[in-house]
C-alpha positions as CSV (number, residue, x, y, z in Angstrom):
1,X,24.4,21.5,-1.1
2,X,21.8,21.1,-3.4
3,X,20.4,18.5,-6.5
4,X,19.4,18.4,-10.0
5,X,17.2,15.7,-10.1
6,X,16.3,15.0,-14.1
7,X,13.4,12.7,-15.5
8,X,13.4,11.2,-18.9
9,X,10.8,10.9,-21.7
10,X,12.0,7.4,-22.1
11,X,11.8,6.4,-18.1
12,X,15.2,7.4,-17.2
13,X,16.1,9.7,-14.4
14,X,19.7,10.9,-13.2
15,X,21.1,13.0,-10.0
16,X,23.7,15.3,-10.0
17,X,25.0,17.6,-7.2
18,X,24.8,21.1,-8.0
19,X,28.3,23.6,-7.0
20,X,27.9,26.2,-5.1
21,X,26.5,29.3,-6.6
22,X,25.2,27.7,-9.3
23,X,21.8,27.0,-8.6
24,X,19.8,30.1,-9.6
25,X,21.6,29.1,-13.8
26,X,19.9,25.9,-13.3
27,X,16.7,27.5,-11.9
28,X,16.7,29.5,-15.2
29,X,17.7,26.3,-17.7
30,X,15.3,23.9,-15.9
31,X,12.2,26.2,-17.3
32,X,13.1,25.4,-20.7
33,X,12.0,21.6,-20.2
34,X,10.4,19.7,-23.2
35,X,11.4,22.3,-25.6
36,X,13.7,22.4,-28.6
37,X,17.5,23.4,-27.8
38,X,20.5,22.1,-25.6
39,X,21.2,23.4,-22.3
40,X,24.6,23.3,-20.7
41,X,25.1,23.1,-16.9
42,X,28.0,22.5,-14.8
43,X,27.7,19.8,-12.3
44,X,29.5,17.7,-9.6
45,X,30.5,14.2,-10.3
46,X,30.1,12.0,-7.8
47,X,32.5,9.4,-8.7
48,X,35.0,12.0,-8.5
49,X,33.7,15.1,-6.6
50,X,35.1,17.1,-9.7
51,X,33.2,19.6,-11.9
52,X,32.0,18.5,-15.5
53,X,29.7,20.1,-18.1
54,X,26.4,18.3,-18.2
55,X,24.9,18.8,-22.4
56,X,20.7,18.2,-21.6
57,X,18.6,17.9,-24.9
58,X,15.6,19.6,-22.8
59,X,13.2,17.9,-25.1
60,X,14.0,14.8,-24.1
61,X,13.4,15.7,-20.1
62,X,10.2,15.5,-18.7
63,X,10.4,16.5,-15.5
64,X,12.9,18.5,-12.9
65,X,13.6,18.7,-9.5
66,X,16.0,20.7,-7.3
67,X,16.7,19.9,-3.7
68,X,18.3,22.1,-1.4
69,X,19.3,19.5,1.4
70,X,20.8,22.8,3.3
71,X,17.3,24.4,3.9
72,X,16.2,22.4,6.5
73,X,17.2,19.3,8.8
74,X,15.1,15.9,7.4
75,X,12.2,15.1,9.8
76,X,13.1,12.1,12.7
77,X,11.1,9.9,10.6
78,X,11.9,10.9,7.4
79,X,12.8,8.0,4.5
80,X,14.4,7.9,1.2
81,X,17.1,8.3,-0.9
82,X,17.2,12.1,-0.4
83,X,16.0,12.4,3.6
């Protein structure tokens, strides 16, 4: 299972679960960050657990993370919202 993580221009920043097979399309639409155009992604909801198209003006994202939680097992110690 892995996680788009997206931060804002403005300050904002949302999370959204990623289906399966689908992360190396968001690999390639994350690169286009802070330039012109609209990407399209499909994403999980997690209010519902059910797949909806997620419109990103990339100039209006400053920052992206994924996070493959399926890589490896979070440290005994580990913290956070994503550990």
């Amino acid at each position: 299972m892995s996680y788009l993580l997206l931060y804002g221009v403005g300050g904002w920043s949302q999370r959204w679960q990623i289906p399966v097979g689908q992360d190396e399309l968001v690999h390639t639409e994350i690169s286009h960050i802070g330039q012109e155009g609209i990407g399209r992604l499909s994403v999980i909801d997690s209010q519902t657990d059910a797949v909806a198209t997620l419109v990103i003006a990339w100039q209006s994202v400053a920052a992206a993370v994924v996070v493959d939680s399926t890589s490896q097992r979070p440290a005994e110690d580990a913290t956070g919202q994503y550990a």
